[in-house]
C-alpha positions in Angstrom: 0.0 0.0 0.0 1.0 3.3 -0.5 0.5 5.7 2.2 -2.4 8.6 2.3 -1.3 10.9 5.7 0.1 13.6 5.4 2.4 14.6 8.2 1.1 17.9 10.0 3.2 20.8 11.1 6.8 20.0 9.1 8.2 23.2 8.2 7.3 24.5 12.2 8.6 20.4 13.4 12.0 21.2 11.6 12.6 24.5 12.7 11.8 24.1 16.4 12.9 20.6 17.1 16.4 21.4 14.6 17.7 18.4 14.2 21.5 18.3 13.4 23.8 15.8 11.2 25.1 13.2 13.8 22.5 13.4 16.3 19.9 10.4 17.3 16.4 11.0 17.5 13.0 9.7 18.1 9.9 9.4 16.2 7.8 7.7 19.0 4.7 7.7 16.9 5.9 6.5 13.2 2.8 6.1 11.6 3.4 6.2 7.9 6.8 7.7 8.3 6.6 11.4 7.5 7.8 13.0 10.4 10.6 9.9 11.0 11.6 10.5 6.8 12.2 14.8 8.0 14.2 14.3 10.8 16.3 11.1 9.3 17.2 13.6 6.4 18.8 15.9 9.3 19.4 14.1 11.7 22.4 10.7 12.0 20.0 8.6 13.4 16.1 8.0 14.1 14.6 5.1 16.5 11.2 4.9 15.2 8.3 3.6 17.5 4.7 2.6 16.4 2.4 -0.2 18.5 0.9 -0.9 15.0 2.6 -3.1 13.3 0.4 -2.4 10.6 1.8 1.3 10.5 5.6 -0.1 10.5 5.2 -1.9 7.6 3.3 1.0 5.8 6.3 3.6 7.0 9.3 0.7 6.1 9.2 1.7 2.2 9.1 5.4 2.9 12.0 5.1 5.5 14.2 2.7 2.6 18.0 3.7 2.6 17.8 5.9 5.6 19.2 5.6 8.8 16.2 4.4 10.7 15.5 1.5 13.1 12.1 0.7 13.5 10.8 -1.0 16.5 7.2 -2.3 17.5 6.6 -0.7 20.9 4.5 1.8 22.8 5.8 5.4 23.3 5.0 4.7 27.4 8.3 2.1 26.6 10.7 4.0 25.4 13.1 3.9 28.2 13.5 0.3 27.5 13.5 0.4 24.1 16.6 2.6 24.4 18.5 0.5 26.9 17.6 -2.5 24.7 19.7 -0.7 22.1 22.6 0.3 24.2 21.7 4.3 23.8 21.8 5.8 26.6 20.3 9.5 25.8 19.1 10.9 22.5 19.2 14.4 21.1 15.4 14.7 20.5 12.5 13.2 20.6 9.1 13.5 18.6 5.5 12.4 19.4 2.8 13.2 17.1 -0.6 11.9 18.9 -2.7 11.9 16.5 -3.9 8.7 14.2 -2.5 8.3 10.7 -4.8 8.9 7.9 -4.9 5.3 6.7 -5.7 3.8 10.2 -8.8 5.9 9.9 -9.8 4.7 6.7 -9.5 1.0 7.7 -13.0 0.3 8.9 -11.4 -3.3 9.8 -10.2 -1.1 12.6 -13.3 0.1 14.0 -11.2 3.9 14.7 -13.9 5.7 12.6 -17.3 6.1 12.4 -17.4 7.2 9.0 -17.5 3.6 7.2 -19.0 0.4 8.9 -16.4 -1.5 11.0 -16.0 -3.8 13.7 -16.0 -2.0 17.0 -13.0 -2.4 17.8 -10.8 0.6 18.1 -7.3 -1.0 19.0 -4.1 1.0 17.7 -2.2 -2.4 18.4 -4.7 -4.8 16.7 -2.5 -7.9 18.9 -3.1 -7.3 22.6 -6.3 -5.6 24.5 -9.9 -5.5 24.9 -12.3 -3.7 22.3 -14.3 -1.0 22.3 -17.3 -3.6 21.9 -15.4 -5.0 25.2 -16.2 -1.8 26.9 -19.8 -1.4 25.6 -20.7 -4.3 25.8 -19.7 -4.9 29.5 -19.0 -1.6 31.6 -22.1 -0.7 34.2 -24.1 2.4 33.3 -22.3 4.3 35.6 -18.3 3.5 34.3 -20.3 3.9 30.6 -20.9 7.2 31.7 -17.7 8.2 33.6 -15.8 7.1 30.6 -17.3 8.8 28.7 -17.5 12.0 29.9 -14.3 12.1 31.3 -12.1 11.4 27.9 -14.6 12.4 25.6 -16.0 15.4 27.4 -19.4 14.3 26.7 -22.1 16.6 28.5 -24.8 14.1 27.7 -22.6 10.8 28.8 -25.4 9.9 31.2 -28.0 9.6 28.8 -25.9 7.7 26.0 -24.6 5.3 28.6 -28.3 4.5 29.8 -29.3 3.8 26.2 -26.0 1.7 25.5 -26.9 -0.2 28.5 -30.9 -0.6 27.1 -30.1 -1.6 23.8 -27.6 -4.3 24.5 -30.2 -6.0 27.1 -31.6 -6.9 23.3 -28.4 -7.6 21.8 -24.9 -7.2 21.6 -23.3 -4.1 19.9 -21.1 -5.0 16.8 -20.3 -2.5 14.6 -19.3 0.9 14.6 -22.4 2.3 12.9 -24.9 0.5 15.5 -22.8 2.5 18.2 -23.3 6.1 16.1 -26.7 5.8 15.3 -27.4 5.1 19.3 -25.9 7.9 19.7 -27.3 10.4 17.1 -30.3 9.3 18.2 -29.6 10.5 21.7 -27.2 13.5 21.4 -28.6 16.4 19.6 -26.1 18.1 16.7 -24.7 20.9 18.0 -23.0 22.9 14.9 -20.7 21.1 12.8 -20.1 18.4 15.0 -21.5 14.8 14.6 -22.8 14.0 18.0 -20.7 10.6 18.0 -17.8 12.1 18.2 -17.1 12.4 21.3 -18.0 9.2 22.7 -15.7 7.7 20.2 -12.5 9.4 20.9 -13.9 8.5 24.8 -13.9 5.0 23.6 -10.5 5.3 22.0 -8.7 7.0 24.5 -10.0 4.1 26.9 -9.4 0.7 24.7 -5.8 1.9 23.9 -4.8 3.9 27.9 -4.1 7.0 25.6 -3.8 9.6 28.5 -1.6 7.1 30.6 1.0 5.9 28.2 1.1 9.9 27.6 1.8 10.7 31.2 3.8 7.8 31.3 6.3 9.2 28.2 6.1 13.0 29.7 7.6 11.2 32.8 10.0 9.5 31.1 11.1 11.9 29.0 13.7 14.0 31.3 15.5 10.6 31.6 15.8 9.9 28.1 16.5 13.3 26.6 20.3 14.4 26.9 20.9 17.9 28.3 20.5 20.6 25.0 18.2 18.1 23.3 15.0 18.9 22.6 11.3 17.5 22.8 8.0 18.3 21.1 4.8 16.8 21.1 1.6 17.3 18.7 -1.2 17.1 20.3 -5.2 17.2 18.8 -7.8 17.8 21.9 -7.5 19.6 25.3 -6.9 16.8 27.3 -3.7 16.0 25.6 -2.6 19.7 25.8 -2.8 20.0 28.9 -0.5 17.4 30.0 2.0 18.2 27.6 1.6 22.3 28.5 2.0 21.3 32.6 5.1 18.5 31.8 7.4 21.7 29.9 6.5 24.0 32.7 8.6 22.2 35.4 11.8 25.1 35.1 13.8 22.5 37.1 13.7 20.5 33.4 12.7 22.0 30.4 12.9 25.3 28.9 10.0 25.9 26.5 10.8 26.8 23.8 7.3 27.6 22.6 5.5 29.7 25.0 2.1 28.9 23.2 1.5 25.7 20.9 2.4 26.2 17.3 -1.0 25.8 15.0 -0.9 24.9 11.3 -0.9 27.8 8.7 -4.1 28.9 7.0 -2.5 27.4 3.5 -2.0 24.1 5.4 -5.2 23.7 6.6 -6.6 24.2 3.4 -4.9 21.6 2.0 -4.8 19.2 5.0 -7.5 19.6 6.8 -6.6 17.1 9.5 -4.0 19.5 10.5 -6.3 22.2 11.8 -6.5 20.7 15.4 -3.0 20.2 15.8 -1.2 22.2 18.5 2.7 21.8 18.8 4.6 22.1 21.5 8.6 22.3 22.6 11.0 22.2 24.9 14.8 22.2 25.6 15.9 20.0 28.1 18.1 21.6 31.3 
């Protein structure tokens, strides 16, 4: 297959992350390899991280003839990753959260809402329970919590009571028996399809999104040689914010941007995927 995403923020990833001949980097979230492919063509060395397997073998033609080692592996285990590879520190590292244009378009993946799928929702399609898991099986109350807490969801209670009433007939399958449930519950509010928020809620859950990112923030200060740098992309509030409070500890990192870099009005004409994106960086102590 050939590869659809298109990497967000490049020009504003190159200039504030600078990667320099000789040095070793990180892509800790390789998807189809276009932010790995800019920073290989600066940089000496990349170590490139995706729990997809699916997405490493999508990213391994792009990456062809250039210094990058591609590993399957979470970005919450870096740290080991590294000692597994007798490196010590790196110069920089990169984490771009958000999901690679042809992991959306799988509906075998269950990610989107936009074609039929399995409900499924696992970034590493080997290990985990399901969304359907979590539907199918969470008390109205943990329904609701979940879903309000990651997805922000004002009107949780009501689409986990329905969730909960529906399955009593039978099981929930498919990502368009979820959305409808929930269109038919969750009046549109502008633009917005009303499943959208319970699906990034059941995302962020099947796959520990928020932890594994606490967990790298944490790790990061280890990892990260004094000078070096680290920036993170992130595409909803609840990622920002973690990333915003990890770069303001003084006693580690200098930011280096004091506000997160957006895409350009010309990129997000022409990728419109990019228009959520918020960059941020930081120098380490």
């Amino acid at each position: 297959m050939t590869p659809t995403h298109v990497s967000v923020l490049p020009a504003e990833v190159l200039r504030l992350l600078d990667p320099q001949p000789g040095e070793t980097w990180v892509d800790a979230t390789v998807g189809a390899g276009g932010h790995a492919r800019l920073l290989a063509q600066k940089a000496g060395r990349v170590i490139g991280l995706d729990q997809d397997p699916g997405m490493l073998a999508l990213a391994r033609p792009a990456l062809d003839g250039l210094p990058v080692t591609l590993v399957h592996a979470n970005f919450d285990q870096l740290p080991d990753v590294l000692a597994n590879l007798g490196i010590a520190a790196v110069d920089g590292v990169l984490a771009d959260l958000g999901f690679c244009s042809d992991q959306l378009a799988d509906a075998a993946r269950g990610l989107s809402f936009r074609e039929d799928g399995p409900l499924d929702m696992r970034l590493d399609p080997t290990a985990g329970a399901t969304a359907a898991d979590i539907v199918n099986t969470f008390g109205e109350q943990a329904l609701a919590d979940t879903i309000f807490e990651f997805g922000e969801e004002r009107k949780s209670r009501w689409v986990a009571k329905r969730i909960v009433e529906r399955r009593r007939e039978r099981r929930f399958e498919t990502t368009a028996e979820l959305a409808d449930l929930v269109r038919r519950t969750v009046p549109r509010s502008g633009g917005i399809d009303p499943a959208t928020r319970v699906f990034q809620a059941l995302r962020i859950a099947v796959n520990d999104e928020l932890g594994s990112l606490d967990r790298l923030l944490a790790a990061l200060p280890a990892v990260v040689r004094p000078g070096g740098r680290a920036g993170v992309i992130s595409f909803h509030s609840l990622e920002d914010r973690r990333v915003k409070h990890a770069f303001r500890d003084r006693d580690v990192w200098d930011a280096r941007t004091k506000k997160p870099v957006e895409a350009s009005d010309s990129e997000a004409a022409a990728n419109p995927r990019s228009r959520s994106a918020k960059l941020r960086v930081a120098v380490r102590r």
